[in-house]
mmCIF file of the N, C-alpha and C atoms, coordinates in Angstrom:
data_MODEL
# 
_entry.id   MODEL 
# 
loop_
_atom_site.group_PDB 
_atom_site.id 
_atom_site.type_symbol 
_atom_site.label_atom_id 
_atom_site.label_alt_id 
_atom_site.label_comp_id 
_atom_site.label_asym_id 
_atom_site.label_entity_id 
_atom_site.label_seq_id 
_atom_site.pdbx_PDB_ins_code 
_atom_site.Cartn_x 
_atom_site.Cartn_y 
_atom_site.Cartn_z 
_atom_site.occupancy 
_atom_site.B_iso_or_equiv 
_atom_site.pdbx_formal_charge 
_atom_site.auth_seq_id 
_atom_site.auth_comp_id 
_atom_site.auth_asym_id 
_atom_site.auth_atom_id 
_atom_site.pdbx_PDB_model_num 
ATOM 1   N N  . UNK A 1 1  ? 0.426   26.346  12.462 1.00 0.00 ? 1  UNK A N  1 
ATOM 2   C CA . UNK A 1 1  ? 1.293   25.329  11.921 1.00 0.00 ? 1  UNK A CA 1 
ATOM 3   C C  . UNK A 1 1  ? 1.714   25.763  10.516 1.00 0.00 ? 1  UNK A C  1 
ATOM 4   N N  . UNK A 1 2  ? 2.998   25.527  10.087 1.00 0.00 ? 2  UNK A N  1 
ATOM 5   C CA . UNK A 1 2  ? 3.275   26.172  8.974  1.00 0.00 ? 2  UNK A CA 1 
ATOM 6   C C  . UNK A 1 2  ? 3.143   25.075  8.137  1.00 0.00 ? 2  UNK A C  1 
ATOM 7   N N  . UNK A 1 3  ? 3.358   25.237  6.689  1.00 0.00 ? 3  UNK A N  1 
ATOM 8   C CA . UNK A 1 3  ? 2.957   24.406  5.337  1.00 0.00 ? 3  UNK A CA 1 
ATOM 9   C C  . UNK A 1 3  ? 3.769   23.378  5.298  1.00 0.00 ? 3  UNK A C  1 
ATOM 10  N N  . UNK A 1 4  ? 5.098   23.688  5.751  1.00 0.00 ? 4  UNK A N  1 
ATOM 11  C CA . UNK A 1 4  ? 6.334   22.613  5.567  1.00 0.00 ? 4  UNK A CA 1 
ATOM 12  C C  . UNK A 1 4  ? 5.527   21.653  6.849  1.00 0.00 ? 4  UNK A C  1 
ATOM 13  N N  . UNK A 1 5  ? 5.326   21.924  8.353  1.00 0.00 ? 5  UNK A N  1 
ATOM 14  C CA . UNK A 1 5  ? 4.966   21.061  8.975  1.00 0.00 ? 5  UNK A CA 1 
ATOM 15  C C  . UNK A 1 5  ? 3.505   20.189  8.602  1.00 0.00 ? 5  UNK A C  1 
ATOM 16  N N  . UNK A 1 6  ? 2.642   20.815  7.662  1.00 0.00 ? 6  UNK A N  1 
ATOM 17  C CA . UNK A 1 6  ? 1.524   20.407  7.219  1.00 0.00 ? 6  UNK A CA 1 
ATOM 18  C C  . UNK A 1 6  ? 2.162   19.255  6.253  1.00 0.00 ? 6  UNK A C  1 
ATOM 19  N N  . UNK A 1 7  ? 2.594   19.535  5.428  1.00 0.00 ? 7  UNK A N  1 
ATOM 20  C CA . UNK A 1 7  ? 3.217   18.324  4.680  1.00 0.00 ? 7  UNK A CA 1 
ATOM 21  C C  . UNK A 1 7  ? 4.116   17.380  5.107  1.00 0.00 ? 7  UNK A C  1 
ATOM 22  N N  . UNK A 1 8  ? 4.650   18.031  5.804  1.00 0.00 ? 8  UNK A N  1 
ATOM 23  C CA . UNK A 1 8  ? 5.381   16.625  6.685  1.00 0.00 ? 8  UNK A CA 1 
ATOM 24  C C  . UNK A 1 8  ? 4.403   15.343  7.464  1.00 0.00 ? 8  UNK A C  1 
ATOM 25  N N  . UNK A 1 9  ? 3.943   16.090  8.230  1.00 0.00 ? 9  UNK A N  1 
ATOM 26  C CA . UNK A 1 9  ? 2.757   15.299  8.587  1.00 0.00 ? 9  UNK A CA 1 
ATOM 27  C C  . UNK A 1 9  ? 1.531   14.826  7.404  1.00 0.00 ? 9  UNK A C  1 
ATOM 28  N N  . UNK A 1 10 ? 1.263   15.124  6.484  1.00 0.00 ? 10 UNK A N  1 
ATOM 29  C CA . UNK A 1 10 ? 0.753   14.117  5.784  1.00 0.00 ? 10 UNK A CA 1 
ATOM 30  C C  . UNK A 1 10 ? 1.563   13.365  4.998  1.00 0.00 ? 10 UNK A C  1 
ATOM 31  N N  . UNK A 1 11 ? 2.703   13.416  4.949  1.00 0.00 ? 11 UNK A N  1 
ATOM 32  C CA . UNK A 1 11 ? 3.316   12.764  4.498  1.00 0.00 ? 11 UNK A CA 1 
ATOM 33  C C  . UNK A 1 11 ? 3.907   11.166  4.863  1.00 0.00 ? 11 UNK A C  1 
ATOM 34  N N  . UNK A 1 12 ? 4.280   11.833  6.762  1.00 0.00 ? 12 UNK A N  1 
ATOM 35  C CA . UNK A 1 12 ? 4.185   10.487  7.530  1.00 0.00 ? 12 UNK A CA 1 
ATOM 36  C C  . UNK A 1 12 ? 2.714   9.746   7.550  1.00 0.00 ? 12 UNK A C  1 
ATOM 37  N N  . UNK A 1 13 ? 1.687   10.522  7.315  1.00 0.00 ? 13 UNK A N  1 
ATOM 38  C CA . UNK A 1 13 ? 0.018   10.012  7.394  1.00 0.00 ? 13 UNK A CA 1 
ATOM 39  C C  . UNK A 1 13 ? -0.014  8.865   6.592  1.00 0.00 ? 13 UNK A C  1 
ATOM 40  N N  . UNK A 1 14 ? 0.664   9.491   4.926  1.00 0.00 ? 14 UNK A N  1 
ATOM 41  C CA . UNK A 1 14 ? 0.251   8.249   3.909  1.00 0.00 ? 14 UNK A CA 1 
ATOM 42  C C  . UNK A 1 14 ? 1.507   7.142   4.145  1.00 0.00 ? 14 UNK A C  1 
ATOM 43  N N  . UNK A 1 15 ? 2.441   7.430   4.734  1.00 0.00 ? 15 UNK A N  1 
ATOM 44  C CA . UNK A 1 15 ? 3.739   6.301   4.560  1.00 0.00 ? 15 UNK A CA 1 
ATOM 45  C C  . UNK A 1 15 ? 2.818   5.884   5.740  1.00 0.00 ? 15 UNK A C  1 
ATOM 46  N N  . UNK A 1 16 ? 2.685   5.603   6.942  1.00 0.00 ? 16 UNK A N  1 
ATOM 47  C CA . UNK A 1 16 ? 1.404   5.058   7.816  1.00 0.00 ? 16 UNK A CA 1 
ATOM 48  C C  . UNK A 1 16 ? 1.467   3.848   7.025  1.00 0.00 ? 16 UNK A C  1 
ATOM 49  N N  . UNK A 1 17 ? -0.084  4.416   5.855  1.00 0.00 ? 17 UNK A N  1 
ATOM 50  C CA . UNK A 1 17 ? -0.923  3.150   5.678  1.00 0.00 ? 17 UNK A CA 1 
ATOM 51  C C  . UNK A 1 17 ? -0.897  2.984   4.445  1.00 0.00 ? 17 UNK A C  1 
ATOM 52  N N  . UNK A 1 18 ? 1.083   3.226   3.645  1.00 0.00 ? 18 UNK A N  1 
ATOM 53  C CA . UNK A 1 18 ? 1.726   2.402   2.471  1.00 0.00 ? 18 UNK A CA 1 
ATOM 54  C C  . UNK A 1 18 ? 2.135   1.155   3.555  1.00 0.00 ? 18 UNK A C  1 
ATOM 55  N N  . UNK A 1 19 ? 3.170   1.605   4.954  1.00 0.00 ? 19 UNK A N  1 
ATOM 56  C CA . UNK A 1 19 ? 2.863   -0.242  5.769  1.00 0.00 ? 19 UNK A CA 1 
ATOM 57  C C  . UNK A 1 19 ? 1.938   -0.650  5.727  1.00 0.00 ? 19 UNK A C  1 
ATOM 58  N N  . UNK A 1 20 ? 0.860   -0.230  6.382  1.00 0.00 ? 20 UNK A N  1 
ATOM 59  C CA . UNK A 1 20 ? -0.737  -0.985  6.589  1.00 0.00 ? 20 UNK A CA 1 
ATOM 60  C C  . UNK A 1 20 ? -0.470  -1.635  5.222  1.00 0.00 ? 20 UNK A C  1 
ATOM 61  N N  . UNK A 1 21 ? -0.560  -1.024  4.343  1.00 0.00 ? 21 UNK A N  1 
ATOM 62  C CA . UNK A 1 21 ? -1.374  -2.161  2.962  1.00 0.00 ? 21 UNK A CA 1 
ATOM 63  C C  . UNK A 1 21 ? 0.263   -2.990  2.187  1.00 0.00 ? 21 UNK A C  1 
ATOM 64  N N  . UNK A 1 22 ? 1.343   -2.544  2.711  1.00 0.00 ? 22 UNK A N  1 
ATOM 65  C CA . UNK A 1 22 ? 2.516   -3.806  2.245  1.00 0.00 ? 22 UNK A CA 1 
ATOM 66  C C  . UNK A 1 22 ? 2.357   -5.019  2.775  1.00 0.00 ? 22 UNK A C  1 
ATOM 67  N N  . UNK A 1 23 ? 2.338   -4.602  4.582  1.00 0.00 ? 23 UNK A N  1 
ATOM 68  C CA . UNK A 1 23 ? 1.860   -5.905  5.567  1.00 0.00 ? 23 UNK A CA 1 
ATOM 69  C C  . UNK A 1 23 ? 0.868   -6.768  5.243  1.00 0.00 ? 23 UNK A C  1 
ATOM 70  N N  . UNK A 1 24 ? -0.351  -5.867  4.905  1.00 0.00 ? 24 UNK A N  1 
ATOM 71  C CA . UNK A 1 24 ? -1.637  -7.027  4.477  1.00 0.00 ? 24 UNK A CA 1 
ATOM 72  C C  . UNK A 1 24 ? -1.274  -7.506  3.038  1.00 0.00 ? 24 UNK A C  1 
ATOM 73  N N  . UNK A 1 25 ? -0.681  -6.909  1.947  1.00 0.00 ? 25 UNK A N  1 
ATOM 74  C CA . UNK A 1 25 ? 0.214   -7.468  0.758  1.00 0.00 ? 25 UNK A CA 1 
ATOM 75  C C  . UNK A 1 25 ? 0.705   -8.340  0.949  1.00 0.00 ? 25 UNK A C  1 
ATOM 76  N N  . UNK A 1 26 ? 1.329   -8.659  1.469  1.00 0.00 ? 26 UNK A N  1 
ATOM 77  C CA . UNK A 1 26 ? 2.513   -9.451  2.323  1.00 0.00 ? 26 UNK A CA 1 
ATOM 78  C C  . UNK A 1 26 ? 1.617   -10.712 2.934  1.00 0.00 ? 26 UNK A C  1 
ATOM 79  N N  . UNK A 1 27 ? 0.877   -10.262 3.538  1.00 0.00 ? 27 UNK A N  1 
ATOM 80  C CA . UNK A 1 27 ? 0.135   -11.447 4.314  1.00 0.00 ? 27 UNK A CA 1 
ATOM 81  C C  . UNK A 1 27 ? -0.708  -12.536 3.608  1.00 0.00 ? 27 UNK A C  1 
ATOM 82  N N  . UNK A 1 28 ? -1.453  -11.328 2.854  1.00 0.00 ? 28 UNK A N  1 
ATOM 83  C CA . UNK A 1 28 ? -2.432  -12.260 1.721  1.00 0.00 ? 28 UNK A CA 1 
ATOM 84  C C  . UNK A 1 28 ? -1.852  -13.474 1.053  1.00 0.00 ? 28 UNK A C  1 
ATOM 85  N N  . UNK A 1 29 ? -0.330  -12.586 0.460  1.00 0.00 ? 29 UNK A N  1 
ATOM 86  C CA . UNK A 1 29 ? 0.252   -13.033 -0.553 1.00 0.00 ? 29 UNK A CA 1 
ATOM 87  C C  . UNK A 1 29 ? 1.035   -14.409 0.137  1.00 0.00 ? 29 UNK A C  1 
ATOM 88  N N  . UNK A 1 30 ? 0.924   -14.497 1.774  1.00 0.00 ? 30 UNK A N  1 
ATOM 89  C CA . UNK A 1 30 ? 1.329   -15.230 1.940  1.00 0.00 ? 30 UNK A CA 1 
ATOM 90  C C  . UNK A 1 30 ? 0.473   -16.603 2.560  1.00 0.00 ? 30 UNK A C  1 
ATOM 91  N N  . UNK A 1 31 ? -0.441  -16.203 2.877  1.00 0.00 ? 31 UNK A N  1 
ATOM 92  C CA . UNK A 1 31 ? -1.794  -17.495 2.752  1.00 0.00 ? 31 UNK A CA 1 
ATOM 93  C C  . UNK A 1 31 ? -2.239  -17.584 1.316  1.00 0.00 ? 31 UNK A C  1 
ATOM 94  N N  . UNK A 1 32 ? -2.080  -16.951 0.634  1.00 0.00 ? 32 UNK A N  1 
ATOM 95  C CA . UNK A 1 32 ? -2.482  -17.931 -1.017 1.00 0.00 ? 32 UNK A CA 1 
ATOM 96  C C  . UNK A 1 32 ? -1.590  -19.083 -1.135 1.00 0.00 ? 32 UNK A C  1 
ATOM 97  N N  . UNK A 1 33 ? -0.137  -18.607 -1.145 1.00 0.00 ? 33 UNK A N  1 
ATOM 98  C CA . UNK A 1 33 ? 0.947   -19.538 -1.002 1.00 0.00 ? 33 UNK A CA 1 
ATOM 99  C C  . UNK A 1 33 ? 0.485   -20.904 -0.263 1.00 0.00 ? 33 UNK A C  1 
ATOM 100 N N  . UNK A 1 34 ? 0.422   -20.477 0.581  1.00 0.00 ? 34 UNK A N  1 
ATOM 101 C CA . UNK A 1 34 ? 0.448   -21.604 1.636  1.00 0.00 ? 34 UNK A CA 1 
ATOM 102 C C  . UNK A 1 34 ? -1.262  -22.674 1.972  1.00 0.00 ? 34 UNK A C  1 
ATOM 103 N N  . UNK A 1 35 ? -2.235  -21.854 1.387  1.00 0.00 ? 35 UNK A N  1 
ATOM 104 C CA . UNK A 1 35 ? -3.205  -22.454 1.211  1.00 0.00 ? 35 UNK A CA 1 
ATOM 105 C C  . UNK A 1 35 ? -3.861  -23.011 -0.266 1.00 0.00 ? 35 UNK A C  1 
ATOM 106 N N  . UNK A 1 36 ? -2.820  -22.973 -1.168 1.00 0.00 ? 36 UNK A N  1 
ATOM 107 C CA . UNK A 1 36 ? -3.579  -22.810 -2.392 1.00 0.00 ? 36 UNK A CA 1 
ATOM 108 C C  . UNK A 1 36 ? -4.090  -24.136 -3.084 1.00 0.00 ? 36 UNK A C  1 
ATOM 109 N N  . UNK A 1 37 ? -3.384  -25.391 -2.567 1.00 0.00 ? 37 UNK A N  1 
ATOM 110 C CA . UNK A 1 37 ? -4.385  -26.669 -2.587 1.00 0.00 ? 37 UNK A CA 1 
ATOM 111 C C  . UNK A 1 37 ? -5.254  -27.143 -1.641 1.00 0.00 ? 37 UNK A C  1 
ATOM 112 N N  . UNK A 1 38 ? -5.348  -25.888 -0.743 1.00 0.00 ? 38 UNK A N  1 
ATOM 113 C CA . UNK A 1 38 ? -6.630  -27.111 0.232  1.00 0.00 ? 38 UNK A CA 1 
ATOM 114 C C  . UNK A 1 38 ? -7.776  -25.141 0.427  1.00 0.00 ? 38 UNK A C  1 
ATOM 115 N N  . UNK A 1 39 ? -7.909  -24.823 -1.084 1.00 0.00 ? 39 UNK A N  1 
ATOM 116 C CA . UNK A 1 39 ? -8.868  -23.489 -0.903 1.00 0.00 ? 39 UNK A CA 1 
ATOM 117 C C  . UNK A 1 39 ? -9.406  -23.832 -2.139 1.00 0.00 ? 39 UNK A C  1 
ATOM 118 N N  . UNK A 1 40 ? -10.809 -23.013 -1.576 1.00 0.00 ? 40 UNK A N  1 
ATOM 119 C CA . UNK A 1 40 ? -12.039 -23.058 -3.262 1.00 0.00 ? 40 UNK A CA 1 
ATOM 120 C C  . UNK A 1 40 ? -11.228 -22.394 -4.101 1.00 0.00 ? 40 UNK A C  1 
ATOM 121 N N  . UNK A 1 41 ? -11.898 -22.640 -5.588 1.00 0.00 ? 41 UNK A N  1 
ATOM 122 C CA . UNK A 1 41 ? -11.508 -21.437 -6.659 1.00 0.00 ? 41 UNK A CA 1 
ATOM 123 C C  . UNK A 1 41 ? -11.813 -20.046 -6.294 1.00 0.00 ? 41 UNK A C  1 
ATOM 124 N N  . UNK A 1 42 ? -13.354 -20.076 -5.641 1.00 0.00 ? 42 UNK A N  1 
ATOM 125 C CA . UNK A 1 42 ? -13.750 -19.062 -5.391 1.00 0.00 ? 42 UNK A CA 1 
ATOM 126 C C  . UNK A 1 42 ? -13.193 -17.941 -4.549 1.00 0.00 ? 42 UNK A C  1 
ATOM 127 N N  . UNK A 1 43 ? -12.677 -18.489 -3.624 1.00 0.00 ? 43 UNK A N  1 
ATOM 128 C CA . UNK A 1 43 ? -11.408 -17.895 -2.516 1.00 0.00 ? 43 UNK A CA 1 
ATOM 129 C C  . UNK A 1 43 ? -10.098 -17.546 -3.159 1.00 0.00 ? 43 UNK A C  1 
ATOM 130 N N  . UNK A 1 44 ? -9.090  -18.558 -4.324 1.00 0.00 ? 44 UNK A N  1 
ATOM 131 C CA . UNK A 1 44 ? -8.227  -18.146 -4.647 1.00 0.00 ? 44 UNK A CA 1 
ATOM 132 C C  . UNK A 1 44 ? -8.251  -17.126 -5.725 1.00 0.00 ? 44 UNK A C  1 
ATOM 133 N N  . UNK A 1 45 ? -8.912  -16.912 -6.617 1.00 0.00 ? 45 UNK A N  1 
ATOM 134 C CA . UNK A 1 45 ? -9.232  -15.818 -7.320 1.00 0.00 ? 45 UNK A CA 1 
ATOM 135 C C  . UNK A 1 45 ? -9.326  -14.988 -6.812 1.00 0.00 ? 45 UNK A C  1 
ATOM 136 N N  . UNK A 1 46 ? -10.213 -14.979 -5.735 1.00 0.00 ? 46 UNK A N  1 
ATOM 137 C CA . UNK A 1 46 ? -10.582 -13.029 -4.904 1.00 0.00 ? 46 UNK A CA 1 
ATOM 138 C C  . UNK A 1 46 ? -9.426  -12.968 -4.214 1.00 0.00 ? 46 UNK A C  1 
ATOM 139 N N  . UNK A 1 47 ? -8.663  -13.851 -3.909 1.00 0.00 ? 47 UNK A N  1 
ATOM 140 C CA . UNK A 1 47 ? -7.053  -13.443 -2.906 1.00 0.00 ? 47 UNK A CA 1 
ATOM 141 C C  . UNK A 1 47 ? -6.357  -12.817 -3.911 1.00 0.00 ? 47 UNK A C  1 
ATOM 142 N N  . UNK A 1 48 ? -6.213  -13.236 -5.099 1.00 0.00 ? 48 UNK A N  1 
ATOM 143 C CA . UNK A 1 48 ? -5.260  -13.213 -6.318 1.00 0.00 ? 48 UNK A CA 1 
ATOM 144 C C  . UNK A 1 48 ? -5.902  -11.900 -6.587 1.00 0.00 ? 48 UNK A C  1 
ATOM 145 N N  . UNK A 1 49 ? -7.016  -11.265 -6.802 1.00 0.00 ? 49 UNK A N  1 
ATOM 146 C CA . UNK A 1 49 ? -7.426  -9.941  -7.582 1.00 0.00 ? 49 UNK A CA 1 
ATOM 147 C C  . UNK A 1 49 ? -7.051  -8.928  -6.021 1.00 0.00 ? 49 UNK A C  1 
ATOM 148 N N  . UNK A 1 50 ? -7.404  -9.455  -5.299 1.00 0.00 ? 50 UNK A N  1 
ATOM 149 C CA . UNK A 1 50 ? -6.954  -8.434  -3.890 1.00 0.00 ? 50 UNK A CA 1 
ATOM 150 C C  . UNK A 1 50 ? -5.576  -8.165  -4.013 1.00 0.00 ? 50 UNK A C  1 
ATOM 151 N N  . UNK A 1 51 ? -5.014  -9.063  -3.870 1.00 0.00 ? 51 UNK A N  1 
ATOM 152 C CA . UNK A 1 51 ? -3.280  -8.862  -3.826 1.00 0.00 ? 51 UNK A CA 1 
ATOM 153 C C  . UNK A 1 51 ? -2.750  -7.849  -5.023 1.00 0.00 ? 51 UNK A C  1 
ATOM 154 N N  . UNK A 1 52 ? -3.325  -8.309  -6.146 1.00 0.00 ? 52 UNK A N  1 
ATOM 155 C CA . UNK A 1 52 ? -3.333  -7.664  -7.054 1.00 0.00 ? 52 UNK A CA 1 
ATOM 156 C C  . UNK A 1 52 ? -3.870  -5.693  -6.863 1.00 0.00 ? 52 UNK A C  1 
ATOM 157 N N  . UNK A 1 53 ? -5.107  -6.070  -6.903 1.00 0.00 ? 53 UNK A N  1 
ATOM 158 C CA . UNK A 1 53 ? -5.450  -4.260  -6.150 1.00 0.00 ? 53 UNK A CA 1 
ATOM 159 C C  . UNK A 1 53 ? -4.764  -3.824  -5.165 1.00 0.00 ? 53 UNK A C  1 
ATOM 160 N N  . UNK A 1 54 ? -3.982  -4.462  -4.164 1.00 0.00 ? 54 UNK A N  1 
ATOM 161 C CA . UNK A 1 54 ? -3.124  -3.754  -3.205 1.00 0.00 ? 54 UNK A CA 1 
ATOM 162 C C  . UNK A 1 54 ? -2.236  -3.631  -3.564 1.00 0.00 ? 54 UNK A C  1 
ATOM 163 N N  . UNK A 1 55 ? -1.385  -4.322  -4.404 1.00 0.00 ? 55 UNK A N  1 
ATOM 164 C CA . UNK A 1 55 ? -0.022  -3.947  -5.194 1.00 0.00 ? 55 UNK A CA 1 
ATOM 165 C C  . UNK A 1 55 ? -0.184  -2.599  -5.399 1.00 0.00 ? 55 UNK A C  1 
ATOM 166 N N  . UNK A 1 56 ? -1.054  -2.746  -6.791 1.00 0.00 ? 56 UNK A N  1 
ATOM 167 C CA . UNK A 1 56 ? -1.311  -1.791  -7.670 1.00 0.00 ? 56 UNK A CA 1 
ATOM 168 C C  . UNK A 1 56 ? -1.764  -0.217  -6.656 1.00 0.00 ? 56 UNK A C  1 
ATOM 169 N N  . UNK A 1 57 ? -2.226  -0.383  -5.351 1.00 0.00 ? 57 UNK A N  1 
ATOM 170 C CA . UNK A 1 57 ? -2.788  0.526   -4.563 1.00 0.00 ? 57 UNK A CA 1 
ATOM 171 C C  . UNK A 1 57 ? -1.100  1.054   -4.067 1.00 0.00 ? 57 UNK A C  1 
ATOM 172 N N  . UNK A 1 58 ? -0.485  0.173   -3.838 1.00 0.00 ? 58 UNK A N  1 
ATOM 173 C CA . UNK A 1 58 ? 1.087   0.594   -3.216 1.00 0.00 ? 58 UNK A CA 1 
ATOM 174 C C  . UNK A 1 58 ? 1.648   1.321   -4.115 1.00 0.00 ? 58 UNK A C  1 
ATOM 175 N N  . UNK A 1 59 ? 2.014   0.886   -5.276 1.00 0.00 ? 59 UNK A N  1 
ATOM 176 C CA . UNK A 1 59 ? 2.949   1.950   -6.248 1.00 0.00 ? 59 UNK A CA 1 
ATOM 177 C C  . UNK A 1 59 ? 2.003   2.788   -6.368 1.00 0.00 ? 59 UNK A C  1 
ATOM 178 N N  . UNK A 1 60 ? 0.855   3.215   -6.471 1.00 0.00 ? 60 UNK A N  1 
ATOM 179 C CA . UNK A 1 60 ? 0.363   4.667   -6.559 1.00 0.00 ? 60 UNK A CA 1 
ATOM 180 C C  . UNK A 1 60 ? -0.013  5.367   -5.195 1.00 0.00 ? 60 UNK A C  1 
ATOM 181 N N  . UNK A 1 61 ? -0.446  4.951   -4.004 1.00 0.00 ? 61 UNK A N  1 
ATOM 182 C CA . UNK A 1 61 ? 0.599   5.769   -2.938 1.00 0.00 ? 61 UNK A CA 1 
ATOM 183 C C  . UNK A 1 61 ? 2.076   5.962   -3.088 1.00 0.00 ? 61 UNK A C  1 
ATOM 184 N N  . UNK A 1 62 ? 2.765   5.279   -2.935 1.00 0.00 ? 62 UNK A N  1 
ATOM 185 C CA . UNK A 1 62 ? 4.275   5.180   -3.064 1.00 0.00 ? 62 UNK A CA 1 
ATOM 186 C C  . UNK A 1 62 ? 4.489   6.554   -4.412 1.00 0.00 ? 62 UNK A C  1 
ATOM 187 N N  . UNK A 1 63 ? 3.757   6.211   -5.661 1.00 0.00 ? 63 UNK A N  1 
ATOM 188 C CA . UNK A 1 63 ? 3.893   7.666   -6.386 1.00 0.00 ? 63 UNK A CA 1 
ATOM 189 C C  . UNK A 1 63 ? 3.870   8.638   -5.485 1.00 0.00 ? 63 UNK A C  1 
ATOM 190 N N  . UNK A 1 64 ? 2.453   8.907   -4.850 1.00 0.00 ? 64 UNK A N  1 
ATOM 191 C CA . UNK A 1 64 ? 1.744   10.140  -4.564 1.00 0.00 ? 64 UNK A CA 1 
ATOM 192 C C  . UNK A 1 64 ? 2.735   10.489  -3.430 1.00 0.00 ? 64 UNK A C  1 
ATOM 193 N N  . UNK A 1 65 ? 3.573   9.607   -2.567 1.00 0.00 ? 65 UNK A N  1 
ATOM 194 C CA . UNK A 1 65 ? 4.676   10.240  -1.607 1.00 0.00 ? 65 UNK A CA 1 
ATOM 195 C C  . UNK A 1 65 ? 5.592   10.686  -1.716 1.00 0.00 ? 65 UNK A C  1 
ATOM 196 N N  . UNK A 1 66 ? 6.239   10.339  -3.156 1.00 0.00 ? 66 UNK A N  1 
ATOM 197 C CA . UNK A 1 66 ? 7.405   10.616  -4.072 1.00 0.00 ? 66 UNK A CA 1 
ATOM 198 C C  . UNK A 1 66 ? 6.690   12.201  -4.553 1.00 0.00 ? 66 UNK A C  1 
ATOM 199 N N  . UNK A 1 67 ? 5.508   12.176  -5.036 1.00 0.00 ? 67 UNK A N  1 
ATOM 200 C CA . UNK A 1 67 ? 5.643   13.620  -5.774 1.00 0.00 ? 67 UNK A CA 1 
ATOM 201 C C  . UNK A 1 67 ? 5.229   14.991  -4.532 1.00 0.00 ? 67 UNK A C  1 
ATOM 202 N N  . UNK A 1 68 ? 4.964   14.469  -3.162 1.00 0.00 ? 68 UNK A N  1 
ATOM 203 C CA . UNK A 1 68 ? 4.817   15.256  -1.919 1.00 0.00 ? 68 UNK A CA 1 
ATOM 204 C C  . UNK A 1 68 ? 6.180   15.942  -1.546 1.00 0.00 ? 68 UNK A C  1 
ATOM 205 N N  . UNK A 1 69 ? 7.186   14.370  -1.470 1.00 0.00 ? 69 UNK A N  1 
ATOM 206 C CA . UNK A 1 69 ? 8.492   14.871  -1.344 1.00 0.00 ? 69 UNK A CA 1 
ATOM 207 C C  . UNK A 1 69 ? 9.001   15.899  -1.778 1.00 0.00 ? 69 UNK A C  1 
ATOM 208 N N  . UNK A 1 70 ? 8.943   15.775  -3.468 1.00 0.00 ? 70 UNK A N  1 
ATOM 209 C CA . UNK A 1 70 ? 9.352   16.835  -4.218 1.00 0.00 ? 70 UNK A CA 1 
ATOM 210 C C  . UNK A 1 70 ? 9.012   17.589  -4.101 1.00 0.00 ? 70 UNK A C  1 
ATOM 211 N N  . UNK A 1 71 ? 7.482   18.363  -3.958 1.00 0.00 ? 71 UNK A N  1 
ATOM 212 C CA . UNK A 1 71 ? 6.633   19.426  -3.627 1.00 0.00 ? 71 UNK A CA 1 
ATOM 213 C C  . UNK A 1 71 ? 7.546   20.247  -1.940 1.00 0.00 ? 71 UNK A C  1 
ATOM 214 N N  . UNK A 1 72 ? 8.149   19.395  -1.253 1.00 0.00 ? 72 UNK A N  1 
ATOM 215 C CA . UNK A 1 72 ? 8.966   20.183  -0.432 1.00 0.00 ? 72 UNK A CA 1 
ATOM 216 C C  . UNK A 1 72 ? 9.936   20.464  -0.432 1.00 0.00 ? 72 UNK A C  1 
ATOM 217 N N  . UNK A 1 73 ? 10.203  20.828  -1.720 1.00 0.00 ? 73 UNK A N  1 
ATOM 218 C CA . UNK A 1 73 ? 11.704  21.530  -2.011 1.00 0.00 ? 73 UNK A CA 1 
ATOM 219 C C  . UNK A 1 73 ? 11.112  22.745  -2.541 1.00 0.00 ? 73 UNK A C  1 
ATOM 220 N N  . UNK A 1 74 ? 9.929   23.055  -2.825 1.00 0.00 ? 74 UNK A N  1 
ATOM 221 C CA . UNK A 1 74 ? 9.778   24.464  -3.017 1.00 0.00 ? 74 UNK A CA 1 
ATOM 222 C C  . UNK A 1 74 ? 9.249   25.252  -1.897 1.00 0.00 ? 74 UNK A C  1 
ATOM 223 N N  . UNK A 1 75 ? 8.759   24.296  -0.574 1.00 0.00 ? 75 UNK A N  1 
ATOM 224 C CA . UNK A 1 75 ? 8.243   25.561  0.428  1.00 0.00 ? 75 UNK A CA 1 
ATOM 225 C C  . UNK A 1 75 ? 9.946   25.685  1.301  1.00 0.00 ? 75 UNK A C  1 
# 
């Protein structure tokens, strides 16, 4: 397998599970919404710091696919 096909394929690997973690982004973010007067504190805080770490987990995949991209303009 050559290098260009090696990177291609990890490339589709991490865009994969940048969906996986938008969808569950997405989801969380959308039962806080919708549950947020009939949930403990204790529950809405850890939804709120999760959502939060998956954001923050997306733009730095989302980096790391952006600088793969680029990396295949030199093979």
């Amino acid at each position: 397998m050559s290098e260009l096909d090696v990177a291609k394929e990890q490339i589709a690997y991490l865009k994969f599970w940048l969906g996986v973690m938008v969808v569950t982004d997405i989801s969380l973010f959308g039962w806080l919404i919708s549950n947020t007067s009939s949930t403990t504190l204790r529950l809405l805080v850890g939804g709120c710091v999760a959502v939060i770490a998956i954001t923050v987990g997306i733009a730095l995949l989302h980096r790391q696919i952006e600088r793969r991209i680029q990396e295949l303009r030199g093979l």
